[in-house]
PyMOL Python script that loads the backbone (N, CA, C, O; Angstrom):
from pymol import cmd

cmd.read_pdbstr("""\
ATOM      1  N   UNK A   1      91.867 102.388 101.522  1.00  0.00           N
ATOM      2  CA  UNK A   1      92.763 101.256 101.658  1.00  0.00           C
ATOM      3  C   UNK A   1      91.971  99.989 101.335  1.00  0.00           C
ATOM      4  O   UNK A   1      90.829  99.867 101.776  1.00  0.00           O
ATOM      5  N   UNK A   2      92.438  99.207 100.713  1.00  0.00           N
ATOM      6  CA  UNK A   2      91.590  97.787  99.874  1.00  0.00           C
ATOM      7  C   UNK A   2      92.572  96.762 100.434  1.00  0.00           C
ATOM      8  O   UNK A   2      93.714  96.610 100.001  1.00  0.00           O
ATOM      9  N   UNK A   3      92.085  96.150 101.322  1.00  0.00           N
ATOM     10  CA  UNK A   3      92.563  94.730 102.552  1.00  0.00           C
ATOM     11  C   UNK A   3      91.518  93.777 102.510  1.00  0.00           C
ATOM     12  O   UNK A   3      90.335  93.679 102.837  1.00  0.00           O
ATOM     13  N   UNK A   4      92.898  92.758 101.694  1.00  0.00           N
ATOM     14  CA  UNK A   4      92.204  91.250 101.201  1.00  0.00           C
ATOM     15  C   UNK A   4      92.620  90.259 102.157  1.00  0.00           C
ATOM     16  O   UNK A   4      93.410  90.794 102.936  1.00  0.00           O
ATOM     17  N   UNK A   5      92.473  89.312 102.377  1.00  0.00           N
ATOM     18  CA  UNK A   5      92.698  87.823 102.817  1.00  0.00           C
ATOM     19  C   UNK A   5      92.464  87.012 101.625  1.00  0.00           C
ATOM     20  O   UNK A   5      91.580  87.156 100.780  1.00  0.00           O
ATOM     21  N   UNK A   6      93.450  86.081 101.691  1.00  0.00           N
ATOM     22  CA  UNK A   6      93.403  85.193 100.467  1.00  0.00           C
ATOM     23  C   UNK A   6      93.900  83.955 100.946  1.00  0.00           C
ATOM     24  O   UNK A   6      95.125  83.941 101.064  1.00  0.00           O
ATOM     25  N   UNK A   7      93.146  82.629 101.341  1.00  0.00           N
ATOM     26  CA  UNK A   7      93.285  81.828 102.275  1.00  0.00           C
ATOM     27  C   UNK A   7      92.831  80.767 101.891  1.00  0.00           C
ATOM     28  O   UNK A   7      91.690  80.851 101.437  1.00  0.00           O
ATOM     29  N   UNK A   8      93.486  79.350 101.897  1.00  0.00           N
ATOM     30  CA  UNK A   8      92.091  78.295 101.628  1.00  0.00           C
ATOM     31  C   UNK A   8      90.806  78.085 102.732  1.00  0.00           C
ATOM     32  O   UNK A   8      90.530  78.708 103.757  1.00  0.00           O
ATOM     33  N   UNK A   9      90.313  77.221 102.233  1.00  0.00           N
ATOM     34  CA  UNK A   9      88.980  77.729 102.910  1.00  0.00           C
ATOM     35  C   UNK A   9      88.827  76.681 104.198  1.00  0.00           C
ATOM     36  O   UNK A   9      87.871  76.685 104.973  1.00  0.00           O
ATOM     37  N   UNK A  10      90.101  75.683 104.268  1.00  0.00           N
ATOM     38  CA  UNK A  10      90.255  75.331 105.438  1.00  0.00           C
ATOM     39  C   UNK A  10      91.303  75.102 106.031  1.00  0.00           C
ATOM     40  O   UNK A  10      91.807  74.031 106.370  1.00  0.00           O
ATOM     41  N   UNK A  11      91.807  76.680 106.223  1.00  0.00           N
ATOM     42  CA  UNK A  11      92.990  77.422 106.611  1.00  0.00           C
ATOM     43  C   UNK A  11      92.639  77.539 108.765  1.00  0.00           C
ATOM     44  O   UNK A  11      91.890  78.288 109.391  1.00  0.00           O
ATOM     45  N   UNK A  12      93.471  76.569 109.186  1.00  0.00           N
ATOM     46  CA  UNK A  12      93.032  77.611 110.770  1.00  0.00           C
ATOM     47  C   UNK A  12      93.598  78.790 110.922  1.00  0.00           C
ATOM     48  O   UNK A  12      93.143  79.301 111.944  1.00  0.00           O
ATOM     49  N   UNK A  13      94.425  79.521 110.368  1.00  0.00           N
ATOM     50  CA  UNK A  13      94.700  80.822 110.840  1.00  0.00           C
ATOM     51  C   UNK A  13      93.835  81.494 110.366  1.00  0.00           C
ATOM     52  O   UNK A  13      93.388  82.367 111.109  1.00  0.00           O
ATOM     53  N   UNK A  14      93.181  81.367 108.813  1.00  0.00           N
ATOM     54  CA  UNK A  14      92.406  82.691 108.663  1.00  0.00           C
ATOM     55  C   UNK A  14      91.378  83.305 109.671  1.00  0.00           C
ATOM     56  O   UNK A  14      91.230  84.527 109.658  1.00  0.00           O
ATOM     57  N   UNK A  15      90.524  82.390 110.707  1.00  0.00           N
ATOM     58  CA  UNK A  15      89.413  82.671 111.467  1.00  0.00           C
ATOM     59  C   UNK A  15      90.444  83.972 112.570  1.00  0.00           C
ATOM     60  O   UNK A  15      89.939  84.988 113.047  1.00  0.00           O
ATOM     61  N   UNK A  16      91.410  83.698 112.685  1.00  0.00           N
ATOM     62  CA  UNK A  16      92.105  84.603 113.985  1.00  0.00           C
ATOM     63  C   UNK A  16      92.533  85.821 112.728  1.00  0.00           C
ATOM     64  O   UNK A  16      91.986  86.922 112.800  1.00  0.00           O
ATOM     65  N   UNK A  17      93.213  85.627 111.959  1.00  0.00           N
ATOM     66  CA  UNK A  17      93.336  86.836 110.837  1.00  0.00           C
ATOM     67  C   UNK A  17      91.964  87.635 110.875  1.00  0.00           C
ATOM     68  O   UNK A  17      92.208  88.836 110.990  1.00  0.00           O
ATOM     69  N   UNK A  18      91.001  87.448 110.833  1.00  0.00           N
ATOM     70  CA  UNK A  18      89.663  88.208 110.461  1.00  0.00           C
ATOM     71  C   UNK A  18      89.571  88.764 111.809  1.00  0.00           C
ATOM     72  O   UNK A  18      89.651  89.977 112.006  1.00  0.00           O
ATOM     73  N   UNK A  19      89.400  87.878 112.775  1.00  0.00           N
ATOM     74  CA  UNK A  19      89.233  88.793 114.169  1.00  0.00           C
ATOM     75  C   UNK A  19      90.623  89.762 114.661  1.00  0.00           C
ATOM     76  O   UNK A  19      90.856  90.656 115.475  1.00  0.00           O
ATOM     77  N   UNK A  20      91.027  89.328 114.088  1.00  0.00           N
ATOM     78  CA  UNK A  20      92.358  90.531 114.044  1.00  0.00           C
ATOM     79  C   UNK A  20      91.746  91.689 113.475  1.00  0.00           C
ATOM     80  O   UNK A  20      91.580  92.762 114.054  1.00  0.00           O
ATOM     81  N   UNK A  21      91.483  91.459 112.530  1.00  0.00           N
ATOM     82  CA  UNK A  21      91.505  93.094 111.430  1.00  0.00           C
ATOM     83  C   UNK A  21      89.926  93.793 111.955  1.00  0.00           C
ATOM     84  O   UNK A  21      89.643  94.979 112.131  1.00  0.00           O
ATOM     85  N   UNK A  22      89.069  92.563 112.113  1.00  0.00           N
ATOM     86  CA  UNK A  22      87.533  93.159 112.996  1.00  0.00           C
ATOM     87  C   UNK A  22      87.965  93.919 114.565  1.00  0.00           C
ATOM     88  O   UNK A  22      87.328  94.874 115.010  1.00  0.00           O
ATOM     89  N   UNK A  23      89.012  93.371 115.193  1.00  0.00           N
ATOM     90  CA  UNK A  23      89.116  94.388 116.182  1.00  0.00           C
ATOM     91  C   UNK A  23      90.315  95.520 115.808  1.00  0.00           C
ATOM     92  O   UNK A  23      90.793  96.272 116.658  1.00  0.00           O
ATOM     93  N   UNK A  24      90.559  95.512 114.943  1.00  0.00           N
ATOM     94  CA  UNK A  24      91.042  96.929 114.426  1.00  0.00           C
ATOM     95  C   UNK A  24      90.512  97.716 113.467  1.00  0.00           C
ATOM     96  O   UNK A  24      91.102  98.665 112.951  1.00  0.00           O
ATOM     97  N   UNK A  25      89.133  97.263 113.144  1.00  0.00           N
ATOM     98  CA  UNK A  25      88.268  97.636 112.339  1.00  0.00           C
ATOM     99  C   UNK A  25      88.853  98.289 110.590  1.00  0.00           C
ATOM    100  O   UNK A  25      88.740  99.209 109.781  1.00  0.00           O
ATOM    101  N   UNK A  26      89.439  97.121 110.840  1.00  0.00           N
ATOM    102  CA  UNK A  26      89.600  97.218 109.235  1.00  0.00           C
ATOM    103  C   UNK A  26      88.610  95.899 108.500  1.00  0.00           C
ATOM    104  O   UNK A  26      88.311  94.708 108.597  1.00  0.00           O
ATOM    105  N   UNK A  27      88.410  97.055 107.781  1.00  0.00           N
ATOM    106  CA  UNK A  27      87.283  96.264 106.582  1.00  0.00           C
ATOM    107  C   UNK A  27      88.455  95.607 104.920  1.00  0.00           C
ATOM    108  O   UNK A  27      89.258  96.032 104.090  1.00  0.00           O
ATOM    109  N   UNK A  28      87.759  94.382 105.339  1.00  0.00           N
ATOM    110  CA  UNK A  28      88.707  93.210 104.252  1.00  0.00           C
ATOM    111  C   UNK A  28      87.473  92.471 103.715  1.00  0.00           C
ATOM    112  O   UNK A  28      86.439  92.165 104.310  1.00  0.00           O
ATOM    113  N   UNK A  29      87.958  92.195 102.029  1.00  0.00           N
ATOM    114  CA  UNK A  29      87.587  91.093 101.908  1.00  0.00           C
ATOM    115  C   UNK A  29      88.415  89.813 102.036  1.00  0.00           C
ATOM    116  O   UNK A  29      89.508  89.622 102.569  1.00  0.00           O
ATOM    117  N   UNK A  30      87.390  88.806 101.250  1.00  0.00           N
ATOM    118  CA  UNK A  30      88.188  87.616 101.595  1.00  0.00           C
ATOM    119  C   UNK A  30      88.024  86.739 100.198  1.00  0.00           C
ATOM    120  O   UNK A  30      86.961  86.512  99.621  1.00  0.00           O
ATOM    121  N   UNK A  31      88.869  86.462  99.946  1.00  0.00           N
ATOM    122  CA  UNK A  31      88.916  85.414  98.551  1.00  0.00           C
ATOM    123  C   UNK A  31      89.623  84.061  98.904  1.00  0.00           C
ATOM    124  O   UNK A  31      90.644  83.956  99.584  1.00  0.00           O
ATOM    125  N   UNK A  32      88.956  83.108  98.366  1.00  0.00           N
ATOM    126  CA  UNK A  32      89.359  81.981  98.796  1.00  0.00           C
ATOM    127  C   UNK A  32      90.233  81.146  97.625  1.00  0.00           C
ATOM    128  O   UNK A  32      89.679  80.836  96.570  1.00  0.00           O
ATOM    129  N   UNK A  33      91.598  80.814  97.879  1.00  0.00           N
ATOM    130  CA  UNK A  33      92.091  79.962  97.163  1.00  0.00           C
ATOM    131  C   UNK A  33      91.375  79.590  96.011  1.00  0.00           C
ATOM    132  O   UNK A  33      91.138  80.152  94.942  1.00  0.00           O
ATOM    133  N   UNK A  34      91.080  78.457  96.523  1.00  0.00           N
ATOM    134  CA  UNK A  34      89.732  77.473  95.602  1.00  0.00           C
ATOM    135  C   UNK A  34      89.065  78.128  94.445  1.00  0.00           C
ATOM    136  O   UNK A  34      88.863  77.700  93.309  1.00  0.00           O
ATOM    137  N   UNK A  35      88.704  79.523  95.124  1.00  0.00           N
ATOM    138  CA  UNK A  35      87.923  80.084  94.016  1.00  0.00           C
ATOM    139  C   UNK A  35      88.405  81.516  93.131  1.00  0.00           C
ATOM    140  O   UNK A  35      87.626  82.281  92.563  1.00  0.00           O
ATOM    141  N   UNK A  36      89.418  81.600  93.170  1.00  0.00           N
ATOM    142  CA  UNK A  36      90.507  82.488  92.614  1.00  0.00           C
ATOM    143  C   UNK A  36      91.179  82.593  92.191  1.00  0.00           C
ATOM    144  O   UNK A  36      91.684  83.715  92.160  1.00  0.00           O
ATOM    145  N   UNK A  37      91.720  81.599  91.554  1.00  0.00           N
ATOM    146  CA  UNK A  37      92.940  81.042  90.458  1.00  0.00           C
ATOM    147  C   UNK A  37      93.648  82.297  90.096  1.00  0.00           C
ATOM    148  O   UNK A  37      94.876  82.262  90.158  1.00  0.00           O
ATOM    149  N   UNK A  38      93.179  83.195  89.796  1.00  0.00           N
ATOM    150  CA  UNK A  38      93.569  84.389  89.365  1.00  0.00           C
ATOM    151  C   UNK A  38      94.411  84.642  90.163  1.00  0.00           C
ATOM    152  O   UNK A  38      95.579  84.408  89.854  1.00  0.00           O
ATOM    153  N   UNK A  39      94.121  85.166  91.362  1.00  0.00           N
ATOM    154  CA  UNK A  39      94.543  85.983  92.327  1.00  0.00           C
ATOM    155  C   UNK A  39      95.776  85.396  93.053  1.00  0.00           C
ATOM    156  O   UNK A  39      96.702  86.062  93.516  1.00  0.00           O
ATOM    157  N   UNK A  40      95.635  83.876  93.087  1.00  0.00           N
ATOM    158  CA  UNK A  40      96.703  83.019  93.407  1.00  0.00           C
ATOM    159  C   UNK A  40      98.052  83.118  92.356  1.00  0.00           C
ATOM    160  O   UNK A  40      99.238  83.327  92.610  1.00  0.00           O
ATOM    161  N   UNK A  41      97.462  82.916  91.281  1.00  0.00           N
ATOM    162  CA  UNK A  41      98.837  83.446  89.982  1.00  0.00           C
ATOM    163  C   UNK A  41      99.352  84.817  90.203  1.00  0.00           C
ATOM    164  O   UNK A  41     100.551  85.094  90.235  1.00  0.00           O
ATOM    165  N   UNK A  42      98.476  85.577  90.338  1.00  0.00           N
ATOM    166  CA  UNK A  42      99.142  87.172  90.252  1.00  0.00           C
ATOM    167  C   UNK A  42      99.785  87.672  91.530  1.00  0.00           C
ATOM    168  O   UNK A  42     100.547  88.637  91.466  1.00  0.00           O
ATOM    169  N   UNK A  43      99.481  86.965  92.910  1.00  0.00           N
ATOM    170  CA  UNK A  43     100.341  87.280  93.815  1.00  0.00           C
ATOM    171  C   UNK A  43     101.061  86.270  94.289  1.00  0.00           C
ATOM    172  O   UNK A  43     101.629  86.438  95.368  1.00  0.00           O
ATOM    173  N   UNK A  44     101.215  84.804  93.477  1.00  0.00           N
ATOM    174  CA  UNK A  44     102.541  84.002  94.359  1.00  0.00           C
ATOM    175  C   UNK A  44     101.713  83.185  95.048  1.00  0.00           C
ATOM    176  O   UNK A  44     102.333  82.263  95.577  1.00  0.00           O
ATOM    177  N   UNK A  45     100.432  83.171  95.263  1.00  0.00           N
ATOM    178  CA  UNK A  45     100.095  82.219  96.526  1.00  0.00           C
ATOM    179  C   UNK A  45     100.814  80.846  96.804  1.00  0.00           C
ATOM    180  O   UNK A  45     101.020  80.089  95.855  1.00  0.00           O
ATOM    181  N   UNK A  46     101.035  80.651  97.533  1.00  0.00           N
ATOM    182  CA  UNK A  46     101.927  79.169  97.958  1.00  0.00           C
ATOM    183  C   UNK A  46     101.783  78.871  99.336  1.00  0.00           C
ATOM    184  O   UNK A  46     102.138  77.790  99.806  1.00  0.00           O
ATOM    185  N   UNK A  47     101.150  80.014 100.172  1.00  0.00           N
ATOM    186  CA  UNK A  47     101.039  79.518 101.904  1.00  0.00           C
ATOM    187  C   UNK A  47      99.656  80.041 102.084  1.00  0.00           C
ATOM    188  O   UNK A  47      99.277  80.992 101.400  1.00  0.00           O
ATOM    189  N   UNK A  48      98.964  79.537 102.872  1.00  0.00           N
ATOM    190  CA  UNK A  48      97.342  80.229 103.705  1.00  0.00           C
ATOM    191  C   UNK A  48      97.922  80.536 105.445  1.00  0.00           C
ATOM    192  O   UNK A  48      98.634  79.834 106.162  1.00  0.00           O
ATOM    193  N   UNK A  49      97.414  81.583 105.649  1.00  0.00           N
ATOM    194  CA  UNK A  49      96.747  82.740 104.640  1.00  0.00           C
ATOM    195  C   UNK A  49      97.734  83.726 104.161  1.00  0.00           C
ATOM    196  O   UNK A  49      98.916  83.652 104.497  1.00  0.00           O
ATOM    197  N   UNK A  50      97.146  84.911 103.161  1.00  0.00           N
ATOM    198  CA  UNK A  50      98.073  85.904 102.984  1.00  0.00           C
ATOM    199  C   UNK A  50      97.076  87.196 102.827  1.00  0.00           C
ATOM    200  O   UNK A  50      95.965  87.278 102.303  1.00  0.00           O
ATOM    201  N   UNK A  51      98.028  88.333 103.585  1.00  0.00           N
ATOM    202  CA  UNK A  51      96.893  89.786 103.269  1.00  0.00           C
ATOM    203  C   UNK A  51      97.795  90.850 102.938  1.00  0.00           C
ATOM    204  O   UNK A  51      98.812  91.375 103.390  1.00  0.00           O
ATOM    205  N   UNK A  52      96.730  90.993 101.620  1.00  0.00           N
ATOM    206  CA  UNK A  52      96.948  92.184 100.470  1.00  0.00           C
ATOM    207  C   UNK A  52      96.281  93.569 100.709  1.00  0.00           C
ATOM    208  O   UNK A  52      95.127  93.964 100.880  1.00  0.00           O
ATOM    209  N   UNK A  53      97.784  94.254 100.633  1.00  0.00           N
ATOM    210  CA  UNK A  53      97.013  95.704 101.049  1.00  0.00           C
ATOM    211  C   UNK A  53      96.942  96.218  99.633  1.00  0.00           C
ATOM    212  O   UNK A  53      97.647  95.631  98.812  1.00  0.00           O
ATOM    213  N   UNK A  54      96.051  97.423  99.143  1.00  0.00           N
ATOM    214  CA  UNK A  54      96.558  98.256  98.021  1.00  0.00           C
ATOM    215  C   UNK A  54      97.362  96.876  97.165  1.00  0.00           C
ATOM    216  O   UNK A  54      98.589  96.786  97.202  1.00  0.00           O
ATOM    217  N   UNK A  55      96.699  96.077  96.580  1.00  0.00           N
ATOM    218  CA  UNK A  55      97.153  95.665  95.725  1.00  0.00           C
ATOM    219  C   UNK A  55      98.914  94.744  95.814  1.00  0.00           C
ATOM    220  O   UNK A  55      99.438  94.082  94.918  1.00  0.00           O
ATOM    221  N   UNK A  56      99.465  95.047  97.247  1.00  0.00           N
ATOM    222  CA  UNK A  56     100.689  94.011  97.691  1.00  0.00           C
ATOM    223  C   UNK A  56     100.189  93.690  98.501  1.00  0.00           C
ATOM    224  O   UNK A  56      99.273  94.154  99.180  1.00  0.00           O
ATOM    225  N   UNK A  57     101.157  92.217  98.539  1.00  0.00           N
ATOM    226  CA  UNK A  57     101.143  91.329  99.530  1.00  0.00           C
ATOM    227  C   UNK A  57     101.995  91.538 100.817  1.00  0.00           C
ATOM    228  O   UNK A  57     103.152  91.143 100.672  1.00  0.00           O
ATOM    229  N   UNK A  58     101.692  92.094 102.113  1.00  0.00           N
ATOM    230  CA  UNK A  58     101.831  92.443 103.119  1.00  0.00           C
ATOM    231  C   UNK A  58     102.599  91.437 103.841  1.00  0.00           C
ATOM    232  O   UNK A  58     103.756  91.599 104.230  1.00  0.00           O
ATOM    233  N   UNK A  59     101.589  89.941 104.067  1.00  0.00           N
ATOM    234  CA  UNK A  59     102.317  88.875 104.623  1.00  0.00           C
ATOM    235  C   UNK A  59     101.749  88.263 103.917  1.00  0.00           C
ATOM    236  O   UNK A  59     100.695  88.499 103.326  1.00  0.00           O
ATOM    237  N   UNK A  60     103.027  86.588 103.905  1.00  0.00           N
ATOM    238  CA  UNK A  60     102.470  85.561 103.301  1.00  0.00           C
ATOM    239  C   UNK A  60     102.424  84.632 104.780  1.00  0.00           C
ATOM    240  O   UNK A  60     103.242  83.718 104.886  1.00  0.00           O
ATOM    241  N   UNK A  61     101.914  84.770 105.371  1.00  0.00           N
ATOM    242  CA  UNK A  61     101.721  83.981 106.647  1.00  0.00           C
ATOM    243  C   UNK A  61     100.664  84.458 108.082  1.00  0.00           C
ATOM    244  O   UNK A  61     100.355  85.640 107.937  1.00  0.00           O
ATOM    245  N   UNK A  62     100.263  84.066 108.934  1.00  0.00           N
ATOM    246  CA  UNK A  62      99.581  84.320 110.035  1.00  0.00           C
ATOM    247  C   UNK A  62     100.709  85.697 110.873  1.00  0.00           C
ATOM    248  O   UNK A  62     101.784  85.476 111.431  1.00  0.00           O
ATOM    249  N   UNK A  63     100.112  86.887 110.730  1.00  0.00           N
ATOM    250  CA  UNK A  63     101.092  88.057 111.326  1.00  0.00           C
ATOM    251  C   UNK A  63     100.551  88.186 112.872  1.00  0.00           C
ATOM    252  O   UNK A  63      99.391  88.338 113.255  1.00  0.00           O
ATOM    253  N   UNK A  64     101.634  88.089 113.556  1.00  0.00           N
ATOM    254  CA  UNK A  64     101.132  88.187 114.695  1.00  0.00           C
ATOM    255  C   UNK A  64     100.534  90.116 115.388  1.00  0.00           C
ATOM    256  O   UNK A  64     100.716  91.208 114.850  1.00  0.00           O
ATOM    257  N   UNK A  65      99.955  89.834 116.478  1.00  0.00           N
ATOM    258  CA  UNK A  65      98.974  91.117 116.822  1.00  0.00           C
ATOM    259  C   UNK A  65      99.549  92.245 116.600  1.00  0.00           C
ATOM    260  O   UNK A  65      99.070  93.207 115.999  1.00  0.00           O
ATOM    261  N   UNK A  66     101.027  92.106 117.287  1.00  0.00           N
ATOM    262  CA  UNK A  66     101.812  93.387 117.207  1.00  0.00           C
ATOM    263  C   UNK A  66     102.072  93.670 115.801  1.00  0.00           C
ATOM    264  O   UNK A  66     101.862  94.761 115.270  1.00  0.00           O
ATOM    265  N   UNK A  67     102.657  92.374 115.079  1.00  0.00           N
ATOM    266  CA  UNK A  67     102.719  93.066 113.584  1.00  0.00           C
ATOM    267  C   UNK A  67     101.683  93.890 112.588  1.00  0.00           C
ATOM    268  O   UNK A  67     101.780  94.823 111.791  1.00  0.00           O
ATOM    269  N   UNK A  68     100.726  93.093 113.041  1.00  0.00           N
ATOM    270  CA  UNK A  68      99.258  93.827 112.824  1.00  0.00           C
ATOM    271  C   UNK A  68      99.557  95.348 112.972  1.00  0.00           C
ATOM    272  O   UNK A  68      99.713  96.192 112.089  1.00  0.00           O
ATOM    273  N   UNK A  69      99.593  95.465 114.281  1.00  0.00           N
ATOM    274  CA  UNK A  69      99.325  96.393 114.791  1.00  0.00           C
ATOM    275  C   UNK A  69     100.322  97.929 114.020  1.00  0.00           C
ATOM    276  O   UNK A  69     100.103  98.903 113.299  1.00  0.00           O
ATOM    277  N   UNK A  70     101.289  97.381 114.657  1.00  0.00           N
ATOM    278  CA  UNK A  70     102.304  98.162 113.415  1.00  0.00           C
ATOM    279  C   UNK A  70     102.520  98.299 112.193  1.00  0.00           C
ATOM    280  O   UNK A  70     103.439  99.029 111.822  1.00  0.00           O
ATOM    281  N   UNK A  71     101.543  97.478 111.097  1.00  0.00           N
ATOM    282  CA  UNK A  71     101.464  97.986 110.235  1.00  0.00           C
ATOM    283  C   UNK A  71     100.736  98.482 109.859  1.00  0.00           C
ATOM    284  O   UNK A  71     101.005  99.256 108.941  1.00  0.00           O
ATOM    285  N   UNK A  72      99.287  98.353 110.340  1.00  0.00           N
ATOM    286  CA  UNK A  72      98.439  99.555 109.995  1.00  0.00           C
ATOM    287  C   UNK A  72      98.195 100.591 110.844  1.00  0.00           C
ATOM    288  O   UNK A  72      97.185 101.249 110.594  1.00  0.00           O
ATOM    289  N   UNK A  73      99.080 101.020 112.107  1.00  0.00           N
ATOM    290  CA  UNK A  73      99.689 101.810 112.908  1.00  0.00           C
ATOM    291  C   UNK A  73     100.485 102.867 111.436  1.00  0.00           C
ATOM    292  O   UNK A  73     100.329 104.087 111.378  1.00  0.00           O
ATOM    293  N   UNK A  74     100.897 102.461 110.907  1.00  0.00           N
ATOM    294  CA  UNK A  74     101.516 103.268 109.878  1.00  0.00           C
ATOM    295  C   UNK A  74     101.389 103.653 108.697  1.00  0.00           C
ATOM    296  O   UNK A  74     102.167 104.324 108.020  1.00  0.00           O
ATOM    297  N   UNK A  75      99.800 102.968 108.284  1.00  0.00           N
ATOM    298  CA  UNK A  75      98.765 103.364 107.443  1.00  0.00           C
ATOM    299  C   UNK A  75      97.859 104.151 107.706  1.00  0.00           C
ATOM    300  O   UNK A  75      97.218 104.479 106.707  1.00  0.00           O
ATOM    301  N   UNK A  76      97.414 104.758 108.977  1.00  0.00           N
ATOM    302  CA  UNK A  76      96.361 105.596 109.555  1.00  0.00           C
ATOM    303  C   UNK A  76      97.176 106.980 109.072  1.00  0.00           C
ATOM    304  O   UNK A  76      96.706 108.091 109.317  1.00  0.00           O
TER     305      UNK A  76
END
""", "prot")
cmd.dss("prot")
cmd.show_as("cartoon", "prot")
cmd.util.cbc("prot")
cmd.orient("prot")
């Protein structure tokens, strides 16, 4: 499973997004707005943050714990 964050880089939700996915031990990277032009064209970016599973965009916003939880509750 390939779990991105794609966030500007002075986003306050992303810091709680990361400790989200660190205590569910999912391993993400992180690409930053700023430095990704690409990645911003090819998935829509328009809000910080957003996380890409497998190549879609999952949420375009701060998901709360439970949503978290339930969705990669259904990726295991």
């Amino acid at each position: 499973m390939d779990v991105m964050i794609i966030a500007t880089k002075d986003c306050t939700h992303r810091k709680h997004l990361e400790k989200e996915l660190e205590h569910l031990r999912i391993p993400y990277r992180l690409c930053f707005v700023e430095d990704c032009a690409d990645l911003v064209q090819k998935f829509g970016i328009r809000h910080s943050p957003n996380l890409i599973v497998d190549d879609q965009v999952v949420f375009r916003k701060q998901p709360t714990e439970e949503e978290l939880h339930a969705y990669f509750d259904t990726k295991a």
